[in-house]
C-alpha positions in Angstrom: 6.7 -218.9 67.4 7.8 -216.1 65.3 7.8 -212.7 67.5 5.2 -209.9 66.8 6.6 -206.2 66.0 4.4 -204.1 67.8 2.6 -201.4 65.5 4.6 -198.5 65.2 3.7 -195.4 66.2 1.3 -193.1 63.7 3.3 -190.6 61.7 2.5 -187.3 59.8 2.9 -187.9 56.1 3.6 -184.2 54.7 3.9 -185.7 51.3 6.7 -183.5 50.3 7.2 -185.8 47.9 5.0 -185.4 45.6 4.6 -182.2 43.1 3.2 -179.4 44.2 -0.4 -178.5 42.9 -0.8 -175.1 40.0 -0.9 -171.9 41.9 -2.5 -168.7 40.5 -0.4 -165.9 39.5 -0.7 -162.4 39.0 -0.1 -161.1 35.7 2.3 -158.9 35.4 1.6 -155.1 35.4 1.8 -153.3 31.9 3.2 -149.5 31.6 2.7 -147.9 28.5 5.3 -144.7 28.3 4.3 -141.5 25.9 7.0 -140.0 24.8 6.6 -135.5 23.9 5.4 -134.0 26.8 7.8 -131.0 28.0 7.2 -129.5 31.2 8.5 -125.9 30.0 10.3 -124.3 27.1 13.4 -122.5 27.1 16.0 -122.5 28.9 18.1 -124.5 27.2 15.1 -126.9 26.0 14.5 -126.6 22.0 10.7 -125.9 21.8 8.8 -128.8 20.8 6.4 -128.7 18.7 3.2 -131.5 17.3 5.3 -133.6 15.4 7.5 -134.7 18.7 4.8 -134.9 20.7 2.9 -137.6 18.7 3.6 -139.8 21.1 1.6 -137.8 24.3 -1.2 -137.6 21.8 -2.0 -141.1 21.3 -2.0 -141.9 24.8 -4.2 -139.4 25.3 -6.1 -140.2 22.5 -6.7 -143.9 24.1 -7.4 -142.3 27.2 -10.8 -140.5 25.5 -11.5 -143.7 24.0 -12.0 -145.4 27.1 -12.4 -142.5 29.9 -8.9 -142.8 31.4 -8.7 -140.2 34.3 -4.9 -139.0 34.6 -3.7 -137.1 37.4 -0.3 -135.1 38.0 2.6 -137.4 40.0 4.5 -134.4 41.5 7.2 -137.4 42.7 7.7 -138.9 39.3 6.8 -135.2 37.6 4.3 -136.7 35.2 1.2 -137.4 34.4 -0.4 -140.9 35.1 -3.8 -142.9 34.6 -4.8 -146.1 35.8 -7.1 -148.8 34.5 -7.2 -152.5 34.7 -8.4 -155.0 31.9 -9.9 -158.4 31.9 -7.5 -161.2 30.3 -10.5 -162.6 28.6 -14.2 -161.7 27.9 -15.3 -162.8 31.2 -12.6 -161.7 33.2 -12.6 -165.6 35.0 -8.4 -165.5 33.6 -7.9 -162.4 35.9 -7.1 -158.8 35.4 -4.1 -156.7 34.0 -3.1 -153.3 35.6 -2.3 -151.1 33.0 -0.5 -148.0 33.7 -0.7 -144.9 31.2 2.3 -142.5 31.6 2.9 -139.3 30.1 6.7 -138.1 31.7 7.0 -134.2 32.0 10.7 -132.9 31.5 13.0 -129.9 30.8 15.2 -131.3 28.3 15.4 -134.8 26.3 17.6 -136.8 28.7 15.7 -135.8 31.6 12.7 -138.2 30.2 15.3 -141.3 31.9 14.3 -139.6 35.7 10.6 -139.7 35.9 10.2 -143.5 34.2 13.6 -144.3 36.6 11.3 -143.0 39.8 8.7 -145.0 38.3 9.6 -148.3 37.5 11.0 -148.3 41.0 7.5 -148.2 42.7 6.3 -151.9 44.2 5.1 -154.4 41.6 6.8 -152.6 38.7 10.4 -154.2 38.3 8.4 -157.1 36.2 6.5 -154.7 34.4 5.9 -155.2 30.3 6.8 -151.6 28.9 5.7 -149.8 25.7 7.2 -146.7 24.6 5.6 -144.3 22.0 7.3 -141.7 20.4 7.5 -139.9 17.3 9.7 -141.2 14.5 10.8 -138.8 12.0 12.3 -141.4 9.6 9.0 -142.5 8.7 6.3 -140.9 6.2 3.3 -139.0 8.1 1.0 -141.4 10.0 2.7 -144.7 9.4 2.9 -146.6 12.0 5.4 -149.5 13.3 6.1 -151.6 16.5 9.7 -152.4 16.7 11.4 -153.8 19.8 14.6 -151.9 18.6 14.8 -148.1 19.0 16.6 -145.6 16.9 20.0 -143.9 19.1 19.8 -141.1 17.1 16.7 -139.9 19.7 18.1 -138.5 22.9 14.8 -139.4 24.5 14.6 -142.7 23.8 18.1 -143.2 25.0 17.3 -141.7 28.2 14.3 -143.9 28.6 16.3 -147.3 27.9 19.2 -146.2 30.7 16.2 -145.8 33.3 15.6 -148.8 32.4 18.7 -151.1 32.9 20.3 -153.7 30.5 18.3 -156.3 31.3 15.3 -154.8 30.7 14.1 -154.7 27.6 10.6 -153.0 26.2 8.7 -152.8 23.0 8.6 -149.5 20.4 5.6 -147.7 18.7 6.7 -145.6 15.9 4.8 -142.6 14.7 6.1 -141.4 11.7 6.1 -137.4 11.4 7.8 -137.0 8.3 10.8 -135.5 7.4 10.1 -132.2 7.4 12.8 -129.4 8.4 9.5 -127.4 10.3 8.2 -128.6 13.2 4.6 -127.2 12.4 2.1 -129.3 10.5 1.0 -128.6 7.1 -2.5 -128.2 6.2 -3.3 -131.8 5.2 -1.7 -133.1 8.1 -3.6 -131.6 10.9 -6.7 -132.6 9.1 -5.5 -136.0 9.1 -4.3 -135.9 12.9 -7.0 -137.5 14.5 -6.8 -140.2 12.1 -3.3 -140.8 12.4 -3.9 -140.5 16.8 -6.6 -143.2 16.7 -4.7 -145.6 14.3 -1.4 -145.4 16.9 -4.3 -145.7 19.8 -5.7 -148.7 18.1 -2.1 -150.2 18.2 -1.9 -149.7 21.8 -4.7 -151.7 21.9 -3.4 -154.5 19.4 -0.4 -154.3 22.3 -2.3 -154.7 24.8 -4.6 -157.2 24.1 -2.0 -159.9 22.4 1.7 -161.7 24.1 3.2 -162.4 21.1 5.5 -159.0 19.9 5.6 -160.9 16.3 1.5 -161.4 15.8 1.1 -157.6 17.1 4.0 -156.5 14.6 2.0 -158.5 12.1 -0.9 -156.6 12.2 -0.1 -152.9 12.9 3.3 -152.9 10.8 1.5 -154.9 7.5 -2.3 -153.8 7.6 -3.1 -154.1 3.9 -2.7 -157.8 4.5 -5.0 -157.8 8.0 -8.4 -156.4 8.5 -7.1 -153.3 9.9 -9.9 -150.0 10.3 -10.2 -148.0 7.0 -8.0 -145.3 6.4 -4.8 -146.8 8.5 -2.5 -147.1 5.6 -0.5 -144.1 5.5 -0.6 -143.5 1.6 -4.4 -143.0 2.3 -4.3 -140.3 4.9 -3.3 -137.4 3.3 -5.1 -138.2 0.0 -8.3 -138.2 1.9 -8.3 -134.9 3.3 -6.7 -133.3 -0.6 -9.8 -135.0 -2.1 -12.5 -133.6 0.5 -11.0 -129.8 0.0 -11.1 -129.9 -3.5 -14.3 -131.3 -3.5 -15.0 -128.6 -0.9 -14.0 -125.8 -3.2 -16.0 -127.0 -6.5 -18.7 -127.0 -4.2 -18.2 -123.6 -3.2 -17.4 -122.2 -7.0 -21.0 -124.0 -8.1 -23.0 -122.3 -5.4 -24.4 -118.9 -6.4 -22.1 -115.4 -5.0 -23.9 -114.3 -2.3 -26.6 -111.3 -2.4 -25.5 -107.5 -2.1 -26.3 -105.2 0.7 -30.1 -104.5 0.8 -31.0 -107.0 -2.0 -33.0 -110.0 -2.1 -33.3 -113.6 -3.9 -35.7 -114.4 -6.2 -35.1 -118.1 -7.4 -37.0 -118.5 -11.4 -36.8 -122.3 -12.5 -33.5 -123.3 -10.4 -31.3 -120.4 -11.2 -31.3 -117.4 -9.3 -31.6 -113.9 -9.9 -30.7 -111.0 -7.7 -33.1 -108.6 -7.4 -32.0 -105.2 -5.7 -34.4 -103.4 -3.9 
């Protein structure tokens, strides 16, 4: 007869074989960086005036939209606000903290410091970054995301040495134009808020899609995309030229204004001033 092996012994089977199961993951935190914002003037600091601080404005200008709160960061010396967004309309993907940074400096190359303090902080060193900052190479309110910078902008250089070699971040442009004054002219600052909420909608664009390519598709070409009225640039400051002199032949058809002690007597659609 053939022996019998006795049963052997029961064993744990960890199974390491086999692959391990999908495991959530956090998404990675987003920081959105405007650029303008000086903490003094003088000093050695050139005065800056609304066309390089574009960049401040449209944060801030998202910040309204969607009731931001910001509050002073006396380690980082700027100004931050916090939110979080849902990856999807019913926020089953997870959610996105977004981080809205406004850096307060003395000069241009102290902008590098407060993002350096920032970036620094736990959870940040995978951080997706935007920058927005005013370009003057552009026309007034045209708008481009680049993921190059220009060197010429002491700022911006700053910002990308904080930042490291390895680390690379995306670019809205503002375009200020190329004018040798730093203060707007009149056609300008009534197209301002349109030019703040177009650069605010981009954030958004930013925000809400991965690709860098789809998101330069639609803010940097938006005759070809359904884009809000009014974002091409060539239309902003023909808008406000045609509501002023539509203003002012509205003002020359209106009658001159009664005298001193006189009133208006108003026979068959004209009027007649009648002093008494």
């Amino acid at each position: 007869d053939d022996p019998q092996r006795p049963r052997a012994l029961p064993r744990p089977r960890l199974g390491l074989w086999a692959p391990r199961g999908p495991e959530l993951v956090e998404p990675p935190q987003v920081l959105v960086i405007g650029l303008g914002r000086q903490r003094r003037e003088g000093g050695g600091a050139a005065a800056r005036g609304p066309r390089q601080r574009m960049g401040a404005g449209a944060l801030e200008a998202l910040q309204r939209r969607y009731h931001v709160k910001t509050h002073f960061d006396a380690d980082t010396h700027a100004y931050v606000g916090q939110c979080k967004a849902s990856l999807d309309k019913s926020g089953r993907a997870g959610m996105q903290k977004i981080h809205l940074m406004q850096p307060m400096a003395d000069g241009d190359a102290d902008v590098g410091s407060a993002i350096w303090k920032y970036i620094n902080k736990p959870g940040m060193n995978t951080a997706t970054i935007l920058f927005v900052l005013s370009d003057s190479q552009l026309p007034f309110g045209q708008i481009r995301i680049r993921t190059s910078y220009n060197g010429n902008d002491a700022r911006i250089r700053s910002a990308y040495a904080a930042l490291g070699r390895d680390r690379r971040a995306s670019c809205l442009h503002i375009g200020v134009g190329s004018e040798q004054s730093d203060k707007l002219l009149p056609a300008e600052v009534d197209s301002l808020p349109r030019v703040l909420s177009n650069a605010a909608t981009a954030i958004e664009v930013w925000l809400a899609e991965a690709d860098v390519g789809l998101v330069m598709r639609f803010v940097n070409r938006p005759e070809l995309y359904e884009m809000p009225t009014g974002w091409p640039h060539e239309q902003l400051l023909e808008a406000p030229a045609a509501a002023a002199a539509a203003s002012s032949a509205q003002r020359q058809n209106q009658p001159p204004p009664p005298l001193e002690g006189a009133s208006v007597v108003v026979v068959s659609g004209a009027s007649v001033v009648v002093v008494v």
